[in-house]
N, C-alpha and C positions, 0 to 999 in steps of 0.2 A: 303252724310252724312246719315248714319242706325240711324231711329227712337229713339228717347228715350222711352223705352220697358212699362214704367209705362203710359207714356202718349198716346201710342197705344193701352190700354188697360183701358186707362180711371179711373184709379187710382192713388192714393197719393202712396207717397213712404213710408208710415206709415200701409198701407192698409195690412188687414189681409189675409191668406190664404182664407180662404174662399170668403171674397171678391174680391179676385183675380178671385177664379174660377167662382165667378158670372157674373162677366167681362167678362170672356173669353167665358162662357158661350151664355152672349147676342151676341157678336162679332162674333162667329164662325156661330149663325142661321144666322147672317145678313150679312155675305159674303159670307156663301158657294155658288160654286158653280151650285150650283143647285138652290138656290133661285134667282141669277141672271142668267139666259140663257141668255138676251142681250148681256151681259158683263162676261161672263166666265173667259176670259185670266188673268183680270183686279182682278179679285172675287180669283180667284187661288192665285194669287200674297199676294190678303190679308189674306187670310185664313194662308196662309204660315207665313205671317207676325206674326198675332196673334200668331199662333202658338207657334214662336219663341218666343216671350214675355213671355207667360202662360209656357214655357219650362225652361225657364229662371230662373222666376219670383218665380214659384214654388217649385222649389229646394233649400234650404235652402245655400249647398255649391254655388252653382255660381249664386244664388241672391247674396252673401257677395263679392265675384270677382266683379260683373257688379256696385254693389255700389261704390267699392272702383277704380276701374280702369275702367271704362265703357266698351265699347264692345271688346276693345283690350284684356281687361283681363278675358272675359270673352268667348273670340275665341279658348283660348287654350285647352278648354271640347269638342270641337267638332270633330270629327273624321276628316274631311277632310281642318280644319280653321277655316271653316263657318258654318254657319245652312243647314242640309239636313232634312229630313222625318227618312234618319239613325237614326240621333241625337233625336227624338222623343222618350221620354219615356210616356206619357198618353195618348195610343190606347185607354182605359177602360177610361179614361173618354169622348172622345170623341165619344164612342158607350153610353155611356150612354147618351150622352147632343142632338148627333144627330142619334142614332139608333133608334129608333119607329119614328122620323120624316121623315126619307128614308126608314122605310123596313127592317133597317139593313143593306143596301147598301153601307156605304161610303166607303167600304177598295176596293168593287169592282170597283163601279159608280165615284169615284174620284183616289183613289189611282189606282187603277188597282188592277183583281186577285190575280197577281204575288206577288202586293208588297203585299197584306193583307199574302196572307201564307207566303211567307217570311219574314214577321215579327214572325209569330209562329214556322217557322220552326227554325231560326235562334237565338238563345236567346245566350245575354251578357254574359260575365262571369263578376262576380262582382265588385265592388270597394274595395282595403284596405285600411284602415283608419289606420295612425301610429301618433304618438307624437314625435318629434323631438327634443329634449333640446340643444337650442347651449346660448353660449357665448356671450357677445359685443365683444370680442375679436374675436370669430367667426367669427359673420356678418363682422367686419371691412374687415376682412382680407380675404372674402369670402372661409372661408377653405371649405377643403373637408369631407366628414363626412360619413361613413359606418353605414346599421344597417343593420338587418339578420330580414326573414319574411320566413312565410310559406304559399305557394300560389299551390293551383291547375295549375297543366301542363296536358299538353295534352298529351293523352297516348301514347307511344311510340311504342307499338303490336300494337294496333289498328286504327295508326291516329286520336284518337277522334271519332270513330262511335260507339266504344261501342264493340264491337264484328265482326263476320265474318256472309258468308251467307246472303245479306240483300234480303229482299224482301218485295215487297209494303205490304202496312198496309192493315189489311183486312178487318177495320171498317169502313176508309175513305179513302179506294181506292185510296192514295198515295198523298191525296192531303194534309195531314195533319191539316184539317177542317172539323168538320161536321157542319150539318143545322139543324135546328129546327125551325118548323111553328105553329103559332097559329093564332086561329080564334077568334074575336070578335066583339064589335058593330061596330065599327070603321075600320075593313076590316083584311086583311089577314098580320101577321108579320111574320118575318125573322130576324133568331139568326144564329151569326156565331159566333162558339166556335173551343178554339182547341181541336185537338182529344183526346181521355184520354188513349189510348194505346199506340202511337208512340209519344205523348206529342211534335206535331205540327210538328216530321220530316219527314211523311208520307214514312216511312220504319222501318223495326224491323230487328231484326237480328235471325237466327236463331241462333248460337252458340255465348254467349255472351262470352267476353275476360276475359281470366284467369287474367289477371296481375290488371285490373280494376272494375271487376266486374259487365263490364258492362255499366258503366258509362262515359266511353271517356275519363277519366281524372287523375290523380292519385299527390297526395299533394308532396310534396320537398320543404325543405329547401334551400333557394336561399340566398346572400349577396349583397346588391345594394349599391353603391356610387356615393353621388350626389355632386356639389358646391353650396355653399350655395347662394342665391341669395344678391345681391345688396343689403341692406339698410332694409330687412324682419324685420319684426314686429312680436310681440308674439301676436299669437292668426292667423296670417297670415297663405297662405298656399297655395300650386302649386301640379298641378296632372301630374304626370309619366305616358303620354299616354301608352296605352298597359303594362302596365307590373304587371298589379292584376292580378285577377284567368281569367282560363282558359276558356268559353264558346263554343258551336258549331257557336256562332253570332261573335265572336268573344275577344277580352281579355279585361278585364276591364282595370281600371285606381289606378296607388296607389295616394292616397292621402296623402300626406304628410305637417301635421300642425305644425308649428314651437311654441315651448315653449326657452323663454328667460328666461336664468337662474338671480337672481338676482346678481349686481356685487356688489364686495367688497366698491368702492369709489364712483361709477358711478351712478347717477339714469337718465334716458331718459325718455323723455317726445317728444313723434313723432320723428323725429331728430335731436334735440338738444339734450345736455346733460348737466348734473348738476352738479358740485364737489364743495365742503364746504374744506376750510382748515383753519388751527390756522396759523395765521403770527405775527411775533415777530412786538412790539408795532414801535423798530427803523427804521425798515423797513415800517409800515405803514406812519411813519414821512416822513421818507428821500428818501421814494420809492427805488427802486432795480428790480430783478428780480427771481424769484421764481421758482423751477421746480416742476410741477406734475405729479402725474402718468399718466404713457400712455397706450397702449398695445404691448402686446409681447414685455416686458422689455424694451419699448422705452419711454423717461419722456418728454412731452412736455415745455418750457420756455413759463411763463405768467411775462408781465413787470406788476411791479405794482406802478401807478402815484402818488408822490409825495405827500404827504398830506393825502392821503386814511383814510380810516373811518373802523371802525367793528361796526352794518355790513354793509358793500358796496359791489354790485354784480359787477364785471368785465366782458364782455361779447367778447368774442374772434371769429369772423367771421370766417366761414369755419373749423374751428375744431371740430366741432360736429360727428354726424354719416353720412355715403354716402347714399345720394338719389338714386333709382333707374333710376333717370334720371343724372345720373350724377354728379350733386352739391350734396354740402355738407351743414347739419346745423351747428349751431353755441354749442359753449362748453358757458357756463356761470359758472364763479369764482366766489364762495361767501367766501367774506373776512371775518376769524372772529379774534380776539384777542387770543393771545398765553400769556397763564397764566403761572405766572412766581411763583414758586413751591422753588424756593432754599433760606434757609436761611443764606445763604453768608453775613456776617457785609458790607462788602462795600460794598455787591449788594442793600442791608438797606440803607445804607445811601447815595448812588445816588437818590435812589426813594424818601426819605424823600426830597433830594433839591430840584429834580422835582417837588415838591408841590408848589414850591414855582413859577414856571413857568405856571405851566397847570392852576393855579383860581380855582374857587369856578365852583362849577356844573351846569351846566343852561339848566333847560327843553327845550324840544325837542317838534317844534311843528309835527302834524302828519301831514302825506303825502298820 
């Protein structure tokens, strides 16, 4: 069983971003591996940990996934399932919280050479963020749903390098990093930056590509079709690994937020639902059966018990909306009185005898 991410990090689930990063802050000096040499293997494990928490935790999107679904829901942001050093988006804060405490070392002295430039050489291509409007009718029915975006692809002349002719960089000697040292009371530091000419891919091109300008990439209009998930909530929302913009790191993620449109009879509350109807007074007497609306021109039958009241809520198991796991909520009827509108003489004078049956009116106590 993987940590509960707040309690690895020593925080409330109310806790602020910043106090997030204070957390992570204390936690990453006191496990790195470098503060314990005894126990390296063990200190690796946690730093990795933290890591994952403060990666998490931070992100406003999959902090809302790991709240609502915990790690399961929050597996599906990562490129390979799980947490890698890939999936790391705050190098810059970790150079700032442990860079003057090592020199500047940690991409080389923990991560290795390789991976610190192949972070800079390798950059994401971004997220898109869409608004989705579906239906209760939708969700039930988990339909299908099309929408059209426009996303950076990768250049098709160029493969994504931008141009032809590459040759190493001639600032940073192809490493796509440079160094910078200073001197002060406290001893000698080390900065590693990416390079500002090759912008970390330590090679340039001589002839840059007509069709891209350069850039590796070039914008299209694309139309994507998804199914709508199981039992989705407004304001919920699932990322389309790879298929945002384009990067040399690789392709982002679409986001896609779902908006619930308001229904005509329906109002939902988590997976339950709520329908108000007028029922004729002999019917709430003598009880019967009632159809309501359903969807996709299907009407549900609610019995309705003898005696009934307005208002009385009737509470119908399993008619609600689909859970993601499977079950279903509940649909709740609320009974009201169907007012009777016609001035019909005999329709007058059944109701005046009925006086004579129903009594005198008698306070209600509350409930």
């Amino acid at each position: 069983m993987k940590k509960d991410y707040y309690e690895i990090l020593g925080v409330s689930r109310n806790a602020t971003a910043d106090e997030i990063k204070r957390a992570y802050r204390t936690k990453a000096k006191q496990c790195h591996p470098d503060m314990n040499p005894g126990n390296k293997k063990e200190a690796e494990e946690q730093f990795k940990e933290v890591s994952e928490a403060y990666e998490v935790l931070m992100d406003p999107k999959k902090k809302q996934l790991y709240d609502q679904f915990g790690h399961e829901g929050v597996s599906q942001t990562f490129r390979g399932g799980g947490f890698s050093w890939d999936d790391f988006t705050h190098f810059d804060d970790l150079q700032d919280i442990l860079g003057n405490l090592f020199g500047g070392s940690i991409f080389e002295d923990f991560f290795g050479t390789s991976r610190g430039r192949s972070r800079q050489q390798a950059k994401r291509g971004g997220d898109i963020h869409i608004i989705l409007r579906v239906s209760l009718e939708e969700i039930v029915t988990r339909a299908k749903k099309k929408f059209t975006i426009n996303r950076f692809e990768m250049c098709s002349d160029c493969k994504g390098i931008g141009g032809h002719d590459l040759t190493n960089c001639p600032q940073c000697g192809g490493r796509g990093q440079v160094r910078t040292q200073s001197r002060s009371f406290f001893g000698t530091f080390t900065s590693i930056s990416t390079c500002p000419r090759c912008r970390g891919r330590g090679q340039i091109v001589k002839t840059p590509c007509a069709k891209c300008q350069g850039q590796g990439r070039v914008k299209k209009s694309r139309t994507i079709e998804i199914q709508i998930p199981q039992g989705i909530a407004h304001g919920q929302y699932i990322a389309l690994r790879g298929e945002g913009h384009y990067g040399s790191g690789g392709k982002g993620n679409i986001i896609v937020e779902f908006e619930e449109k308001a229904h005509q009879f329906f109002e939902r509350r988590g997976y339950d639902l709520y329908i108000r109807i007028l029922i004729p007074y002999s019917t709430l007497i003598n009880g019967g059966v009632v159809q309501i609306p359903g969807f996709n021109d299907k009407e549900e039958k609610i019995k309705i018990p003898k005696g009934s009241g307005a208002p009385e809520i009737i509470r119908a198991r399993g008619k609600g909306m689909p859970r993601p796991d499977g079950g279903s909520g509940d649909l709740y009827v609320e009974l009201d009185l169907k007012p009777l509108k016609s001035k019909d003489r005999n329709l007058q004078k059944i109701i005046e005898e009925l006086k004579e049956y129903e009594g005198e009116p008698i306070p209600r106590k509350r409930q």
